[in-house]
C-alpha positions as CSV (number, residue, x, y, z in Angstrom):
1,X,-29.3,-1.5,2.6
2,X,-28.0,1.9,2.9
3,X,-24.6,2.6,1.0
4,X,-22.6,3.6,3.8
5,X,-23.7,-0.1,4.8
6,X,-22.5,-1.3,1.9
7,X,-19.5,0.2,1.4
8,X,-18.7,-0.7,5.4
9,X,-19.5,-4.9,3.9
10,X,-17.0,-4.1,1.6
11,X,-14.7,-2.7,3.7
12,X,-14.9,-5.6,6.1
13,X,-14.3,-8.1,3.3
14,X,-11.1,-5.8,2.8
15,X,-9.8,-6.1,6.3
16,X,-10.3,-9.7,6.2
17,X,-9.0,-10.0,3.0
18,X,-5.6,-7.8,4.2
19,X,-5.1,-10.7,7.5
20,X,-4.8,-13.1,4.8
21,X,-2.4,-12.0,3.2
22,X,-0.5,-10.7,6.3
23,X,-0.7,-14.6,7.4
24,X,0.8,-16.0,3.6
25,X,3.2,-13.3,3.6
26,X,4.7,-14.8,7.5
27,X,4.0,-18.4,5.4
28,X,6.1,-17.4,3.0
29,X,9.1,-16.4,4.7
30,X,9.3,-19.9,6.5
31,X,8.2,-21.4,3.0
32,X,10.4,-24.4,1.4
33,X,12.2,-22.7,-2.2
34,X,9.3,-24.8,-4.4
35,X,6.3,-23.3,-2.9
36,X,7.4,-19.9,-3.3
37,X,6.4,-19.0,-6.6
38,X,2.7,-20.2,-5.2
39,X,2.1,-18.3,-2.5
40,X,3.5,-15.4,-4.3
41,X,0.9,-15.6,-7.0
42,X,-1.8,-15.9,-4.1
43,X,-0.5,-12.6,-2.7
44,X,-0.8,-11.0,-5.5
45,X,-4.5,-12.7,-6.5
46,X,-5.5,-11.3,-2.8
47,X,-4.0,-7.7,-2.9
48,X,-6.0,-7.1,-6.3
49,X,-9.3,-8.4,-4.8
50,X,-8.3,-5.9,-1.7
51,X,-8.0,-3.3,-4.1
52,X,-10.8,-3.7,-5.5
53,X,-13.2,-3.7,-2.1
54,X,-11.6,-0.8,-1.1
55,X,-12.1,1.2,-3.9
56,X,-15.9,0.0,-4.0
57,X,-16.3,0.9,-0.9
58,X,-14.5,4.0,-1.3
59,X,-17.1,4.8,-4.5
60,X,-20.2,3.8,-2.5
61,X,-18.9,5.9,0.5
62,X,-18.8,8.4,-1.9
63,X,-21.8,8.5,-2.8
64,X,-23.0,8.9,0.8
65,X,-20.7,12.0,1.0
66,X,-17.3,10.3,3.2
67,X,-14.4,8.5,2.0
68,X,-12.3,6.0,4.1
């Protein structure tokens, strides 16, 4: 596997990663009061394990020379 492969798995996982929390954050503004606090906290789990693909694959894109 090549790194621009790589870092493309990575940037999938990302995107897929991002239409999850588009869908809890549509959940959330229907949400009853007492699940609120939960779905927040899974939000904010998601969006630092999207941070972190994108800047992997940002580092192994590097490496290959591009950048997203």
């Amino acid at each position: 596997m090549t790194y621009k492969e790589w870092a493309e798995e990575y940037k999938k996982s990302a995107d897929m990663i991002k239409e999850k929390i588009s869908s809890l954050k549509e959940q959330l503004a229907h949400a009853a009061v007492d699940d609120l606090r939960e779905i927040n906290y899974r939000i904010s789990v998601l969006y630092r394990m999207y941070l972190d693909c994108m800047d992997t694959a940002n580092i192994l894109r590097s490496r290959k020379g591009d950048a997203f």
